[in-house]
C-alpha positions in Angstrom: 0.8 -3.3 22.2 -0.9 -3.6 19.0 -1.8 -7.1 17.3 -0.4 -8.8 15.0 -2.6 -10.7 13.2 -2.0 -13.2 10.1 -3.9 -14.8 7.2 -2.4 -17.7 6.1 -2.7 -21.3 4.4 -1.7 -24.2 6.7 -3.0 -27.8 6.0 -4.5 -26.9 2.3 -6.9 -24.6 4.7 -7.3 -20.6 5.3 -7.3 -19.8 8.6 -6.2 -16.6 10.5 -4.4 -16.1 13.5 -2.6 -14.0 15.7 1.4 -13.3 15.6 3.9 -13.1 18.7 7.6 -13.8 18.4 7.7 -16.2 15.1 4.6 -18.3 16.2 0.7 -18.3 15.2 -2.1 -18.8 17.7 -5.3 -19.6 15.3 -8.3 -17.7 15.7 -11.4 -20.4 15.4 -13.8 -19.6 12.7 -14.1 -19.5 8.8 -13.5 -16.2 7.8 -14.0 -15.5 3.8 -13.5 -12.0 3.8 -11.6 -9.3 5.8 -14.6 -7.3 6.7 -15.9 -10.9 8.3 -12.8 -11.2 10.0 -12.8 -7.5 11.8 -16.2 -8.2 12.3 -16.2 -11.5 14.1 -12.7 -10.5 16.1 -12.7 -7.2 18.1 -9.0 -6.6 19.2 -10.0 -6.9 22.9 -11.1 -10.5 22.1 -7.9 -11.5 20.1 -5.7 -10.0 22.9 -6.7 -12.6 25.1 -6.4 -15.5 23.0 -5.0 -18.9 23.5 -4.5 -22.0 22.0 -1.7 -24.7 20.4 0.5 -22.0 18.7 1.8 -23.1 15.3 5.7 -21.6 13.4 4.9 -18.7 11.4 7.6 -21.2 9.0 5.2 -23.9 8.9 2.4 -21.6 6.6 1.9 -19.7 3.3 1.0 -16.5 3.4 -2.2 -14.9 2.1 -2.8 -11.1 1.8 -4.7 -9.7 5.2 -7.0 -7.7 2.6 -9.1 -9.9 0.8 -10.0 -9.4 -3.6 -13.9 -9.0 -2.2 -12.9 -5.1 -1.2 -12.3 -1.8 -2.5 -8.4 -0.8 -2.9 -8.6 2.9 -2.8 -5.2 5.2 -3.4 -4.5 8.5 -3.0 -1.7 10.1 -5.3 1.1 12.6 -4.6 1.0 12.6 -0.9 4.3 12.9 0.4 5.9 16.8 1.0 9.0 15.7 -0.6 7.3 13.3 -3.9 5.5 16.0 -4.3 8.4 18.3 -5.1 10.3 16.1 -6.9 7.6 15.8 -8.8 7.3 19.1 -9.5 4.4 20.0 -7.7 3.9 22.4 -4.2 2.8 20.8 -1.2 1.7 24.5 0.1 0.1 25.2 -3.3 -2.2 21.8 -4.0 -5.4 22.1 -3.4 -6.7 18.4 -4.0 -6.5 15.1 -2.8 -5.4 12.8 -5.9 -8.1 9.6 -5.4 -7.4 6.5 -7.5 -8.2 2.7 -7.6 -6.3 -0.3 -8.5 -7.6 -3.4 -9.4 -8.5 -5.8 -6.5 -7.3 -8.4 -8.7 -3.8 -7.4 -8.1 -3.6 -7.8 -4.4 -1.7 -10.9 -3.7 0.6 -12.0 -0.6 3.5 -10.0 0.6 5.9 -12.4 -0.9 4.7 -12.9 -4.5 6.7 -12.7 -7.1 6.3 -9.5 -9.1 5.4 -10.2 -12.6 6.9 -8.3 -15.4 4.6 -8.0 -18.4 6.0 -8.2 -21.5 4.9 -4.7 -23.0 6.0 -3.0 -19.4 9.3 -1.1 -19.9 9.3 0.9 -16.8 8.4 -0.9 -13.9 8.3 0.9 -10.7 8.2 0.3 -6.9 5.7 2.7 -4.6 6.0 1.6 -0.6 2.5 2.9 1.0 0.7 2.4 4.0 -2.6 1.2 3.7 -5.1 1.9 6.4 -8.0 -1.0 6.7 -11.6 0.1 7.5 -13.1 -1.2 10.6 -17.1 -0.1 9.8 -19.1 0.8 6.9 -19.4 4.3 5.9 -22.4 5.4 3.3 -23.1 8.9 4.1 -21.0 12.1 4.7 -19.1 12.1 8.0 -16.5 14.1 9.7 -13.7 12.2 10.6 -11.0 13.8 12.9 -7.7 12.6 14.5 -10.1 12.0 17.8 -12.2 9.7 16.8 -10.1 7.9 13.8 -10.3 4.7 15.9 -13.8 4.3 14.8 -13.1 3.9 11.6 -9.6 2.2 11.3 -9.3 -1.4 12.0 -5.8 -1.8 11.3 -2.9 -0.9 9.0 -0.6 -3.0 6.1 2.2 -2.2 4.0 0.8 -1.9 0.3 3.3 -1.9 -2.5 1.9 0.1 -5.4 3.9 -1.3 -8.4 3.3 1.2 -11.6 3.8 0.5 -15.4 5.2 4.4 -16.3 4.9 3.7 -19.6 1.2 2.8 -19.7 0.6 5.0 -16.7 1.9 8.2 -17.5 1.9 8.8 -21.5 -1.6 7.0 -21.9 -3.2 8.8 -18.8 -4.1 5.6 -17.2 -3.8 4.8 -13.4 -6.0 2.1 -13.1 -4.2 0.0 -16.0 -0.7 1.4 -15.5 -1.5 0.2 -11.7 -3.8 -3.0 -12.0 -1.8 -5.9 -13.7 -1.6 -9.0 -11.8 0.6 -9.2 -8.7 1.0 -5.2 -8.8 -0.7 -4.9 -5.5 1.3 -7.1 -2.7 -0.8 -6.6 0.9 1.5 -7.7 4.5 2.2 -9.6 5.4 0.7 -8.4 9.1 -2.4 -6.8 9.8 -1.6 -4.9 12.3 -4.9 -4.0 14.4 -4.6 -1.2 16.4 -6.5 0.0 19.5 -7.3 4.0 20.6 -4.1 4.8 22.0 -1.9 3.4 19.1 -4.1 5.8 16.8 -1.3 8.7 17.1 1.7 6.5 15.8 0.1 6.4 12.4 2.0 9.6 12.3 5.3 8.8 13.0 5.6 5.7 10.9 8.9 4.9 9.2 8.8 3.6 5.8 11.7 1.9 4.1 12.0 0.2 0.6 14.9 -1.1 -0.8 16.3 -2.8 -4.2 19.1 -5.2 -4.0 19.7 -4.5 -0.6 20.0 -0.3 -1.3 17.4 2.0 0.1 15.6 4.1 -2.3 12.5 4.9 0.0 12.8 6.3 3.3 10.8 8.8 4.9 8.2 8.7 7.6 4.5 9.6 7.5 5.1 13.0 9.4 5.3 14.0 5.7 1.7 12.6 4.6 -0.3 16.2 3.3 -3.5 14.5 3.7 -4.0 12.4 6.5 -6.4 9.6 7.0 -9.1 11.5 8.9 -9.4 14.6 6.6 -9.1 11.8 3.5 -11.7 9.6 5.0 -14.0 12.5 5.3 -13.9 13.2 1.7 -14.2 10.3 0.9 -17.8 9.7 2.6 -18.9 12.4 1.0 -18.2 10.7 -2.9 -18.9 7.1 -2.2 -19.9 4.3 0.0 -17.2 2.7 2.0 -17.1 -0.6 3.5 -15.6 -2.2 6.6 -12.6 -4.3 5.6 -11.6 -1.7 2.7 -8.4 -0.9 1.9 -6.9 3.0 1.9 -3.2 3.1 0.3 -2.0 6.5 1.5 0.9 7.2 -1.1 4.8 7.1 -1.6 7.3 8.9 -0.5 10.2 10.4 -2.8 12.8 8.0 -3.9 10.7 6.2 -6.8 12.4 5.4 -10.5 9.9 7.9 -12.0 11.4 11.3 -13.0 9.5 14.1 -13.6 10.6 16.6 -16.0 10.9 20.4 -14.1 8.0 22.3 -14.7 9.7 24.5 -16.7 10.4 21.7 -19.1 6.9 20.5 -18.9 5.6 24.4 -20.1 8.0 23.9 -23.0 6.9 20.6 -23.4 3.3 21.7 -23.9 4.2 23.6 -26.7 5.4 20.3 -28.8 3.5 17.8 -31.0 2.0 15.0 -28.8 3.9 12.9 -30.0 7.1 14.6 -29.3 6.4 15.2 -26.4 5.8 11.8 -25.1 9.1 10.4 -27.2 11.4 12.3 -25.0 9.5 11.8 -21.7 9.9 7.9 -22.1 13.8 9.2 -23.3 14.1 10.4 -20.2 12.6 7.7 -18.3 15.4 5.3 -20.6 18.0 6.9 -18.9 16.9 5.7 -15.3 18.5 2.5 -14.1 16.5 2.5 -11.3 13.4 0.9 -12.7 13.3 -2.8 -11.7 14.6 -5.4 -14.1 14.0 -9.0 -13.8 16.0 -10.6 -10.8 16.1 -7.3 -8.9 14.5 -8.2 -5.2 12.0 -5.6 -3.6 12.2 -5.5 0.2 9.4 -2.8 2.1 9.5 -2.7 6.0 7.1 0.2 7.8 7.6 0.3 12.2 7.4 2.4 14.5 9.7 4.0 16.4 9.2 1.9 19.5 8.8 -1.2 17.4 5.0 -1.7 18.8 3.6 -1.5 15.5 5.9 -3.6 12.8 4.1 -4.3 9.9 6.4 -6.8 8.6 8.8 -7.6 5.7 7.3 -7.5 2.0 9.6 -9.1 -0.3 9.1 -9.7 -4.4 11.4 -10.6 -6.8 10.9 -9.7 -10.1 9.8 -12.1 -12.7 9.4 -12.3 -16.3 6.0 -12.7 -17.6 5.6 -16.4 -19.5 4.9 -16.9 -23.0 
């Protein structure tokens, strides 16, 4: 069974600990960072914990993944987004790489800020992978020996201003503003033989209580092993980093056919990018103040359950 492990403020203190039916047992130690907390807490160790267990009611959460690491994304990643975005899984030929912000990343029930210039504010359920050892030259990473380098996984919400996003060409600001990056609440650390479920993860993200995510992560086109291994070839990675793996299809973004976008090449910049946001105008599914954001990812067999995320939207104060 994998572990379910929590960060969390109890007593005007971070601590960390280790979750089991609604009740934390504390892991000893002053952890500031996740890489010192994989480090200092092998999952053999934790599994044989014990201690005064504490109600998970009685805490605050804090996000598993610390603001000290890198929050890596990859775009597009789903079969179906993919399509309904115009775009053919059999055809692509790249992995989409992007960062957010680690200034974003807050706990899984945060509320999600609005900002005031931010029209179209949309929800992206992910699941993020967290690294369990440096990596600072080129490797090959492989489904076989993917438990060397994965400490754990997390539910991400990737929150996205399409306005700022799409028409200015800019992921990292369309995707960076404060709270957009909600982390847990569990890190869920996984062992060898729990390695193979990463593929049959369901993901599920409602609004208001109606689903508008649900796929599993069958449908990932780059997996973590062949991502990971391009990955060590660009940059150095370190232990405790976080990997968002995409979205599946159900998000409030609509992208025109590509038909429409051959046609819309052919237009005045401007033009074009006044009837895109049209056409995004005409979506009621981008999230309004008071809408609530729920994102659960499990397994099949329940072994690995990542938790409940939930954010209600806010409006940003004067």
């Amino acid at each position: 069974m994998a572990l379910h492990v929590l960060h969390y403020l109890h007593d005007g203190r971070a601590q960390w600990g280790v979750v089991a039916n609604g009740a934390i047992t504390p892991i000893h130690g002053e952890f500031k960072s996740t890489a010192e907390f994989i480090e200092a807490n092998p999952v053999e160790r934790l599994a044989v914990l014990d201690g005064s267990p504490i109600p998970e009611s009685d805490v605050q959460w804090l996000s598993p993944v610390t603001a000290n690491q890198q929050f890596i994304c990859q775009g597009a990643n789903y079969r179906q987004h993919m399509i309904d975005s115009g775009m053919d899984p059999d055809v692509k030929k790249f992995n989409m790489i992007f960062t957010k912000a680690t200034s974003c990343i807050v706990p899984a029930d945060s509320p999600l800020v609005k900002p005031r210039e931010v029209q179209f504010l949309d929800y992206e359920i992910e699941l993020g992978l967290v690294l369990k050892r440096d990596v600072t030259s080129r490797e090959t990473v492989t489904d076989e020996n993917l438990h060397e380098y994965i400490a754990g996984a997390v539910i991400v919400n990737d929150y996205s201003a399409r306005d700022i996003q799409i028409p200015q060409m800019q992921f990292y600001k369309g995707k960076s503003y404060r709270t957009f990056g909600p982390v847990g609440p569990y890190l869920c650390l996984l062992e060898k033989h729990d390695i193979p479920k990463l593929k049959e993860l369901v993901l599920t993200l409602t609004v208001n209580g109606t689903v508008r995510q649900n796929d599993t992560t069958a449908g990932l086109v780059y997996g973590p092993a062949e991502t990971l291994t391009e990955l060590s070839g660009v940059h150095d990675l370190r232990i405790g980093d976080l990997l968002a793996t995409g979205t599946p299809s159900g998000c409030a973004l609509s992208i025109p056919s590509p038909e429409k976008q051959r046609a819309a090449a052919q237009l005045p910049e401007a033009e074009k990018w006044r009837l895109f946001l049209k056409m995004q105008a005409d979506r009621p599914q981008y999230l309004k103040v008071g809408d609530v954001v729920e994102a659960h990812i499990v397994s099949h067999d329940r072994s690995i359950n990542l938790g409940v995320q939930h954010n209600v939207v806010v409006e940003e104060a004067a």
